[in-house]
N, C-alpha and C positions, 0 to 999 in steps of 0.2 A: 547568512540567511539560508541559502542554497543547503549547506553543512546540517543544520537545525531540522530542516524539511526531511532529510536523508534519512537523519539519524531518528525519527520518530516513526517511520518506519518497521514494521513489522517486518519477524523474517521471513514470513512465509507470502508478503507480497514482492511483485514481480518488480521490481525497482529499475528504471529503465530514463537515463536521462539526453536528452538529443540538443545538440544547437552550438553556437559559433562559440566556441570556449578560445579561440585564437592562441591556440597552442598545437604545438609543433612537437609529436613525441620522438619521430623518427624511426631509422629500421633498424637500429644498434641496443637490440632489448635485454643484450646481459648484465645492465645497473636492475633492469625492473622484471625477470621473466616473467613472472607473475601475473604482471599488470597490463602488458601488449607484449605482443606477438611479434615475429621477425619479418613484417609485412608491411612496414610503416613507411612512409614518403618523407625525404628530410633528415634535416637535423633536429638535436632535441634544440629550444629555447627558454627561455625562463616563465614563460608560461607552462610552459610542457612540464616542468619541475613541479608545479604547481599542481598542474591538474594532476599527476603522478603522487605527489603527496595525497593529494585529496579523493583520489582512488586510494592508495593502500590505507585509508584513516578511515573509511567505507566499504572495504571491499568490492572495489567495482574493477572492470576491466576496461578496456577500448575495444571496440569491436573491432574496428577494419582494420587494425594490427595482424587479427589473427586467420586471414585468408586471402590468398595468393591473387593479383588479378594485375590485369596489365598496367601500366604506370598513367594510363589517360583514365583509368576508369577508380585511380585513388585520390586523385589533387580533387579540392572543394571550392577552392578560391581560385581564381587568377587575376593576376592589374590589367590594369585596361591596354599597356604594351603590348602583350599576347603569349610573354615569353616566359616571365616569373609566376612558377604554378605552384601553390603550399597546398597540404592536409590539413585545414582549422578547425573543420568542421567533425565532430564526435559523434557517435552514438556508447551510451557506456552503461553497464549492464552488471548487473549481481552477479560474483563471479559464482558462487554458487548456481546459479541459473544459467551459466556457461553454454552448455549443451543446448539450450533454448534456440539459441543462435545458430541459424543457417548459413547468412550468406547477408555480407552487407559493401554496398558500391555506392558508388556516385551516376547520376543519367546527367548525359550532357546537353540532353534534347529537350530538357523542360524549358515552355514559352513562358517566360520571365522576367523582368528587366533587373536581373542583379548579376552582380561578378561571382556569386555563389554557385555553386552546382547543388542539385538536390540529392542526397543520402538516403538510399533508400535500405532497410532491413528486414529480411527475411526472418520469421519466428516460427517455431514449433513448439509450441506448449504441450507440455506433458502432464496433465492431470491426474491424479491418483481420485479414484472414487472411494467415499468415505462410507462404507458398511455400517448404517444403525444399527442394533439390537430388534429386534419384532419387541413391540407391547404383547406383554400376555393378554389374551382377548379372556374375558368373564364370561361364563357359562350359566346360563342360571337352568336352575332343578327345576324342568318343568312339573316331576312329577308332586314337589313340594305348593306347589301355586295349586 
């Protein structure tokens, strides 16, 4: 369903998918360099395989793979223990549209009642402005009137 949405998709829109994929890619990214960055929390999983296929069949990336930040400010989930911390939570991005991406973390401060932490992502859209032609404007002969 997700796959179908993707794929209809034009190239030139900003293709940008966020939310609890419960996969686990990891920081070992010479199966995917392509695909995440060497910035990852974990082990990969078999979800991780999955959303990894389903990025390279789409062209998408992981965002918080690809920039450096301290290890509290990458885990999304934790159990209610205090002590087992995973990355499930994605944000994943056109890799084409790569550069778009600033800077993407988790806040530990959002008042909330979930084991989730919130992902937040930094964007910088770069627009190209599309130059019409001028209409040629019609001059009429006044001196013919």
């Amino acid at each position: 369903m997700l796959s179908n949405v993707v794929a209809k998709a034009h190239r030139h829109d900003i293709v940008t998918l966020c939310g609890d994929f419960n996969a686990k890619v990891g920081s070992d990214a010479s199966y995917a360099p392509a695909i995440f960055g060497k910035h990852g929390l974990g082990e990969l999983n078999y979800n991780g395989v999955y959303l990894i296929e389903f990025c390279a069949t789409h062209e998408l990336i992981v965002g918080a793979s690809w920039f450096p930040h301290k290890q509290i400010r990458k885990y999304t989930w934790n159990l209610p223990d205090g002590v087992t911390r995973n990355e499930i939570d994605h944000i994943l991005i056109a890799k084409h549209r790569r550069r778009c991406l600033e800077d993407v973390r988790t806040f530990r401060c959002a008042n909330y009642y979930s084991d989730h932490q919130l992902v937040v992502a930094k964007f910088k859209l770069k627009l190209k402005t599309v130059i019409r032609p001028r209409r040629s404007v019609k001059r009429f002969n006044v001196r013919k009137l």
